[in-house]
N, C-alpha and C positions, 0 to 999 in steps of 0.2 A: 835857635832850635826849631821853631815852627819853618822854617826855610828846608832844612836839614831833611825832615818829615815828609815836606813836599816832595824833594829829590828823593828819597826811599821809594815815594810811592811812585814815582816816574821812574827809577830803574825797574821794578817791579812790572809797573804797564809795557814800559820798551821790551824787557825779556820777552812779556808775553809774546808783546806781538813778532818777535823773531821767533820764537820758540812754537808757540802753539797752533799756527797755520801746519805747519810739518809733524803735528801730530793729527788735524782734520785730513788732511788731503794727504793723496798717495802720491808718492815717485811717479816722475821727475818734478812733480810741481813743488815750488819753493826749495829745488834740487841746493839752492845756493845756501841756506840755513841749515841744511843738513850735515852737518861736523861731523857725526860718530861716523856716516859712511863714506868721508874722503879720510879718515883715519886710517881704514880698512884700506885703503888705494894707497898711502902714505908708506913710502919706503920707511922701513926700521929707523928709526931714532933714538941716538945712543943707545944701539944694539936692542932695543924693545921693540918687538915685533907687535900685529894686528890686537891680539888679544891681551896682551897687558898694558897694551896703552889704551884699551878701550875700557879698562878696569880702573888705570888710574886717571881717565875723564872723569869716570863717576867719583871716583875719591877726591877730585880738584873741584867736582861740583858740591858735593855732601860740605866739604869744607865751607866753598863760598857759602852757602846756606846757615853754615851755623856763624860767618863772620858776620855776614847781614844781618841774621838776628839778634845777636849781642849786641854789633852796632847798634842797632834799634832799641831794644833793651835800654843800652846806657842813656840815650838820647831820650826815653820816655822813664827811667826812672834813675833817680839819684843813686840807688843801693848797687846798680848795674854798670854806675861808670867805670872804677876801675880795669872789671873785666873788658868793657868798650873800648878800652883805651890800649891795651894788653891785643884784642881782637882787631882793632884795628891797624894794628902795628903789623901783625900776620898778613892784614889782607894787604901791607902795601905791599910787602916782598913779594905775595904768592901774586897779588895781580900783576906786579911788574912784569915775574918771569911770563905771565900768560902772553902778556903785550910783546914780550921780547918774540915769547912761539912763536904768534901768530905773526906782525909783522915781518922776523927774518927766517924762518923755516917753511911754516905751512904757508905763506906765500908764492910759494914756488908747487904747492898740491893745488892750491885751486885758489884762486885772488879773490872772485867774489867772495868767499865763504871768509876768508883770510880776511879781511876790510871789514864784515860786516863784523864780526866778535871783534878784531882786535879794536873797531871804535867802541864797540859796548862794554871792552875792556877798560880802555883810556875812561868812558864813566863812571865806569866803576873804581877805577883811580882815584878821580876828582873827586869824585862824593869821598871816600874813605879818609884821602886826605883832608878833605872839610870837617869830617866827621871826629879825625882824631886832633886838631888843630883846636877846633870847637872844646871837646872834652877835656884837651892840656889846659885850654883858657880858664875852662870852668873849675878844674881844679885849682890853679896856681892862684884865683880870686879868693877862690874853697878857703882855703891853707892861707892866705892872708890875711883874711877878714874874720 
């Protein structure tokens, strides 16, 4: 579990640091971490044009947000596992399909941008699956003992 804790707070530091240079500095700088606006550049995908796929970014992030935090939850408190376990199961499928985006779609809108999420994706895999692997264990010990 304290392992678990660690890797949460290093997705958390990794986000930032992709994430929050591109909200200090202006365009073009850190042009390659900026997502929503090679979205806008992104031919229609399965018929969703500029602004509802930029509506349903924000809905793919709102989501990871509350999988991370239940994740965490369950990991820091017993009453929480369940739900962790239920949350974690969500984030494998939804991060798959992220990883699936980014590697075979938006690779072809702009590769740096494409590489750099879809490996923050892929950690965001490995932790989740650690996280729900973890929480099966704790439970089925739960439940036997």
């Amino acid at each position: 579990m304290k392992r678990l804790k660690i890797l949460y707070l290093l997705i958390f530091v990794l986000g930032g640091i992709i994430i929050i240079p591109t909200h200090i500095f202006q365009p073009p700088t850190f042009i390659y971490a900026r997502f929503p606006h090679y979205l806008e550049m992104m031919k229609p995908f399965l018929g969703i044009s500029w602004p509802l796929s930029f509506e349903i970014y924000h809905y793919v992030l709102y989501a990871l947000a509350v999988i991370v935090s239940l994740n965490v939850l369950g990991i820091i408190s017993p009453k929480f596992k369940k739900i962790a376990i239920l949350s974690s199961l969500i984030g494998i499928f939804l991060i798959s399909l992220m990883i699936l985006f980014f590697f075979f779609v938006f690779l072809n809108v702009n590769a740096p941008t494409a590489i750099t999420y879809g490996l923050y994706s892929v950690v965001l895999l490995i932790v989740d699956l650690l996280t729900f692997k973890t929480l099966i264990t704790q439970q089925t010990k739960a439940s036997r003992g």
